[in-house]
C-alpha positions, 0 to 999 in steps of 0.5 A: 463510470466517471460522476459528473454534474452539469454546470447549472447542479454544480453552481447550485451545490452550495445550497443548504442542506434540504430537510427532511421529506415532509411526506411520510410514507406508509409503507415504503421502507424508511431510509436510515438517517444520521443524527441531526447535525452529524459531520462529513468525515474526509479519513486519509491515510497516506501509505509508507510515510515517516513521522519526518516526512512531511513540512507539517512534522518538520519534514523537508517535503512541502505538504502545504495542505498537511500543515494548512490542516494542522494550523486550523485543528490539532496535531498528534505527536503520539500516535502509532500504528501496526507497523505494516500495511494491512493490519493498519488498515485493518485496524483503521476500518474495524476499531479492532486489533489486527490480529483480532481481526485475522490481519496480523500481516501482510495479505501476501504473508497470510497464514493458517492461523487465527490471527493471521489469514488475512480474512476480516470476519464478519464479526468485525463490521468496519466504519464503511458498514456502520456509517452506510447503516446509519444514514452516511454515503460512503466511498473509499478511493486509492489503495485496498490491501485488505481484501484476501489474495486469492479473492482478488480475482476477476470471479471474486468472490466479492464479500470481502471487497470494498463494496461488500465492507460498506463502501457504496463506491469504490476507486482505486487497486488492490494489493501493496502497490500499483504504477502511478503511470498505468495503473491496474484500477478497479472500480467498485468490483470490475477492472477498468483501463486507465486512459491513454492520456500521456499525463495520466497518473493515478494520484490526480485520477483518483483525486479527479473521481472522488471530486466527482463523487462529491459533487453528485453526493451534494446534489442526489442526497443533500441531506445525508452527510458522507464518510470518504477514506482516501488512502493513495498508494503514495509514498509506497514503492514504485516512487513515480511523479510527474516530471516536473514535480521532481525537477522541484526537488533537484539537488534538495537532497545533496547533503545525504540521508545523515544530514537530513535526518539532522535537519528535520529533528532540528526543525521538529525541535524549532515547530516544537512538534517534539519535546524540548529535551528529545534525543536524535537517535543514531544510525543503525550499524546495518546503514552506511554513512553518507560519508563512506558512499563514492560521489557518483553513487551519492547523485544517485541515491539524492535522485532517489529521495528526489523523486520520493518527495516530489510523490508525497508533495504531488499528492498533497497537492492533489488532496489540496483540491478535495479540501478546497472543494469543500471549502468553496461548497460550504461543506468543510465548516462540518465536515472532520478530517482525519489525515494520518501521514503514513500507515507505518513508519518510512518503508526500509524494505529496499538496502540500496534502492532500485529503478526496478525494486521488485529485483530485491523479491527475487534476492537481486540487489542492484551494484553501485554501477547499475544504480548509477547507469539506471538513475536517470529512469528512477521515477518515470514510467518506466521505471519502479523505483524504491529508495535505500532504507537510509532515506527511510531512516532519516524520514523516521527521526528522531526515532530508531528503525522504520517500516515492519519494526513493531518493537521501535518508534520508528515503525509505528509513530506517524503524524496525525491532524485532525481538523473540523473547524465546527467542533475544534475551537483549539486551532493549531495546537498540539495534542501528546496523548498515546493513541493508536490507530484503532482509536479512529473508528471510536472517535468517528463514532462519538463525533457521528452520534452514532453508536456501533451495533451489537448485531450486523446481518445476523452476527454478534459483532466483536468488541471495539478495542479502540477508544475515543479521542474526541475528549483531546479535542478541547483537553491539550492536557487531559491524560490519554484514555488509552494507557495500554497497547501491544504492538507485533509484526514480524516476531517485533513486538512491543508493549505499552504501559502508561509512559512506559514502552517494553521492545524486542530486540530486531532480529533482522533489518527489515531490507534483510532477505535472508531465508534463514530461519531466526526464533523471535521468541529469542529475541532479547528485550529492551524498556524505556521511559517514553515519559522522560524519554520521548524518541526512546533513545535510552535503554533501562532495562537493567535499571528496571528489571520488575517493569521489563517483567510486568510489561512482558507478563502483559504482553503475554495476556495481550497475544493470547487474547488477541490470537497473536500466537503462534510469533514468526519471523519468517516473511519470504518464507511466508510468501511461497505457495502452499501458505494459503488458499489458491486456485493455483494449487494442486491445479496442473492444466489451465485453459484461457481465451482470448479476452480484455480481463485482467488476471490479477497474480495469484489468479494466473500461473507462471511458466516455471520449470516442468510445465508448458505452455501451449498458445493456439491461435490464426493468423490472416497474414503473414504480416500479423502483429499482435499480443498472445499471452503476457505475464507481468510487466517490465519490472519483471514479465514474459509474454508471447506476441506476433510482431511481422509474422513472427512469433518472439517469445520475450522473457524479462523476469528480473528487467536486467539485461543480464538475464532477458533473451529473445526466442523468435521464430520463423514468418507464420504463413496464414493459417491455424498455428500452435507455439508451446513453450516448455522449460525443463529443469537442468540440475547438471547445470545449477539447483535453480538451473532450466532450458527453455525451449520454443516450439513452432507447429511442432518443430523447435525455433529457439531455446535458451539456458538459464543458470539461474531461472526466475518464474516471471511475476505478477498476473496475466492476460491473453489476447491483449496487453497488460496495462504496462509495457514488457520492454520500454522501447518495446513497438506493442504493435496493435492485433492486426491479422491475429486471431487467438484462441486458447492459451493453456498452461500444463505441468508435464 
């Protein structure tokens, strides 16, 4: 469904809110109304961004909508998040602790234990829900990775999607990402096609829709403020833009990620949005030197950080025209926004950097000579692209570490702006008081008028963890109202206590795929003095031995109270099966038909060693063309399709042409037909060692050895092709002669 008005409601839209119904009805139920003059409240959260990212923080990406924001209410140069996806997000919709509220990681690393299954409980009402109960319309555009994974299947169940959290309206993926170019959309809880448009991308789509929204809003319930949360999967891997956006940032980025880095603490320093006295700190040993890298490679990775860029200015771009559609309605005057630069520091996920990044899940790490022959794809739709962490590093300054390190600044600091031009008089000024992202539901609260229920549908609601900030409005000086915080994510965690920050050690960068297992109970401790010490830069551990013990004594507390425990380090380990429910496990026979749905990963088996699969299907023609069954996508995918009568089984898991090979057999005759593909485990050969084979009516067509054998990733459909291509180049032919009936999965 796309919202739309007519030119004559859209002309009419800046009207003054109606008024109350002067009728009072005698039993029909009564709608709930917000408090008399409650704002609008536009929240947006940007995905993967540094403290340095953007113009706005003395970033080189040109964020003009950012600073506009900036320059009409205040900056907040010290406030932090979980460090990770979920649980910030998490914590951002309930007010809560992530862990408190079973979001202590990653959906995709969810574990048995309290704090961590990755299931928001019902005892956690988010902002969506209250706001909705007490006369709000609400939607939620761009990215959920809340929902648990194995309840993001077509068949649900949906108690834990958007619209079941108090979203009246829903746009947008599930999951950590989706392509920018053709993207896997639902909308409210049913799967939706991108266009076929060539200059499709997901930024401007959700833009264009939640614009819509807007204006239907306006029109149908002019008298109920609304509550929308953006939240784009920009600048989250896969690094997609249109083209002409990243021919912007040609050779911007030339002088290398040491350089930059230097630059932006020189800027942040000049804006004065980082105290006078704050030290740049330096680059961790685990990262190269610009310097040390060969001239070709250096093109490469500027290419890389080129596209990134040109993402988040795309983006801010295309959130320009929500703010200027505000603004050209009457609306912006009250309405609060909320725009949070990053739901944890710059992603260090990716060591070099990658057109097809998902290679480095399966331990694959591209060599400089691939990085530069595949340059030219980074960005495009054919690619999924991701930056080597020193980028990342250098968007985080002047703090230590990135993404996933819970124990350093660089992980957690992201910048804030806050602007409602009714309320906030102090425009364009900076705000330094310690805050935490569980303080923005609180302040939406008290800025609503709206108190929090004890009781939502029959449940006693847990305690809010986080405090409002409305009082930094009009006190640049007022000392924080949060003077405590534990952080933790991954065995990193830290503890905060009035200017004073007590942090582990890393046991391990976050790009390091090792499978060994690393205690972080062990881990060593560090302290610093985040009053004197704004970038903590120095370690004073041993100067304050008693403050290291106090602080680590409070974050002992903290974990038990928040169901912290049990502490791992453990992330691929996490990701196998058998950490969480499934409808995979313990299945050994699967059957689907021919349909448009879309079978998200998790919902959808892989073709690994020891099982088949077995397509029945009609042919017309010994001319049919058209797709079986596929899994995954060009960054790593297989799937079985018709192309001149033939059957080709292509098998793409890691997208290097190293590993892909080609099974086809002989012209079909028309009539009934059955393909099996069956992989068979060969230990003589490898411990990860397989030989696939192709049956055709019975008989082998093809086969093919694999020294190492990668199942192929992502989820599945039958009887048509995903919303990405498996192969650029690849002709995907239309279903023409090609009846398919069952396509049916066996362990042998």
């Amino acid at each position: 469904m796309v919202f739309s008005v007519n030119a004559a409601g859209a002309a009419a839209q800046s009207q003054p809110a109606a008024s109350a119904p002067a009728h009072e009805w005698k039993y029909y139920p009564q709608p709930p109304r917000a408090p008399a003059g409650a704002p609008n409240v536009l929240l947006i959260m940007t995905d993967d961004a540094g403290f340095s990212s953007s113009s706005t923080f003395g970033g080189p990406i040109p964020t003009p909508t950012f600073d506009a924001l900036a320059k009409e209410g205040l900056r907040y140069n010290e406030f932090h998040t979980t460090a990770m996806c979920s649980p910030t997000r998490a914590a951002l919709l309930t007010g809560r602790n992530s862990h408190a509220v079973a979001s202590g990681s990653i959906t995709n690393v969810s574990v048995d234990e309290k704090g961590y299954t990755s299931v928001i409980p019902d005892s956690a009402a988010t902002v969506g829900r209250v706001l909705r109960d007490n006369g709000y319309d609400t939607a939620f555009f761009g990215k959920n990775h809340n929902t648990p994974l194995w309840e993001t299947g077509p068949m649900g169940p949906f108690n834990h999607w958007p619209n079941a959290w108090g979203f009246d309206y829903f746009y947008g993926f599930n999951g950590a990402a989706d392509d920018q170019f053709r993207p896997q959309l639902i909308e409210n809880r049913n799967q939706v096609e991108p266009p076929t448009d060539p200059d499709y991308i997901l930024d401007k789509d959700m833009t264009d829709h939640m614009i819509d929204w807007l204006r239907v809003q306006r029109v149908q319930r002019p008298d109920h403020p609304f509550f929308a949360y953006y939240s784009p999967g920009t600048m989250h891997s896969p690094h997609q833009a249109p083209a002409d956006w990243i021919a912007k940032f040609k050779g911007q980025f030339d002088m290398g990620w040491d350089k930059l880095r230097e630059q932006n603490f020189a800027r942040q320093k000049a804006m004065g949005v980082i105290p006078k006295d704050a030290v740049l700190t330096p680059r961790p040993d685990v990262l190269p030197a610009w310097d040390s890298i060969s001239p070709e490679a250096r093109k490469a990775y500027a290419h890389q950080m080129e596209v990134a860029a040109a993402q988040l200015a795309y983006f801010d771009f295309q959130l320009g025209r929500v703010i200027e559609e505000l603004r050209e309605s009457g609306q912006l005057e009250n309405t609060m926004v909320i725009y949070l630069q990053g739901d944890n520091g710059a992603s260090m996920d990716s060591q070099h950097g990658s057109s097809m990044e998902l290679q480095s899940l399966l331990g694959i790490e591209p060599t400089e000579a691939e990085l530069i022959a595949n340059s030219p794809a980074d960005g495009t739709p054919h690619s999924y692209s991701n930056y080597n962490a020193g980028w990342a590093w250098a968007q985080n300054a002047p703090f230590p570490w990135g993404k996933q390190i819970a124990s350093h600044l660089g992980g957690l600091r992201d910048g804030l702006v806050i602007s409602w031009p009714k309320r906030i008089k102090a425009k364009g000024e900076l705000r330094s008081q310690f805050h935490h992202v569980i303080d923005i539901a609180p302040t939406i609260y008290e800025a609503a008028g709206v108190t929090p229920p004890e009781i939502v549908d029959g449940v006693e609601q847990q305690p809010i963890d986080g405090v409002s900030m409305v009082y930094s409005f009009d006190a640049a000086k007022a000392p924080s109202t949060r003077r405590e915080q534990y952080f933790e994510m991954l065995g990193n965690r830290s503890y905060y206590k009035e200017g004073w920050l007590a942090s582990t050690t890393p046991g391990r960068a976050p790009f390091d795929r090792s499978t060994d297992p690393i205690d972080p109970l062990k881990f060593s401790w560090e302290l610093y003095n985040l009053d004197s010490d704004y970038s903590q830069s120095k370690n004073v551990a041993a100067q304050y031995p008693a403050k290291l013990a106090e602080l680590k004594v409070a974050f002992e507390e903290a974990a038990k109270k928040y169901d912290v425990y049990p502490i791992t380090a453990d992330l691929i380990g996490r990701v196998g099966p058998g950490n969480r429910p499934s409808i995979l496990d313990s299945r050994t026979d699967f059957t689907f038909y021919s349909s448009q749905t879309r079978y998200p990963a998790g919902s959808f088996p892989t073709l690994a060693a020891g099982w088949d699969m077995v397509a029945r299907f009609t042919t017309s023609s010994s001319a049919a063309d058209g797709p079986i069954v596929i899994t995954g996508d060009e960054a790593g995918g297989a799937g079985l399709y018709l192309e001149g009568g033939r059957p080709i089984f292509l098998y793409n898991a890691t997208a290097r042409e190293q590993e892909r090979q080609w099974l086809k057999g002989d012209v079909l005759a028309p009539g009934d037909h059955e393909v099996k593909l069956s992989v068979a485990a060969d230990p003589a050969s490898g411990p990860r060692a397989a030989r696939l084979v192709m049956l055709v009516d019975g008989k082998e067509a093809a086969s093919a050895s694999f020294p190492i054998y990668y199942p192929s990733r992502g989820g599945g459909v039958v009887g048509r092709y995903s919303t990405r291509t498996l192969l650029k180049g690849l002709a995907n032919p239309p279903a023409q002669g090609l009846a398919v009936h069952t396509v049916r999965f066996m362990k042998r």
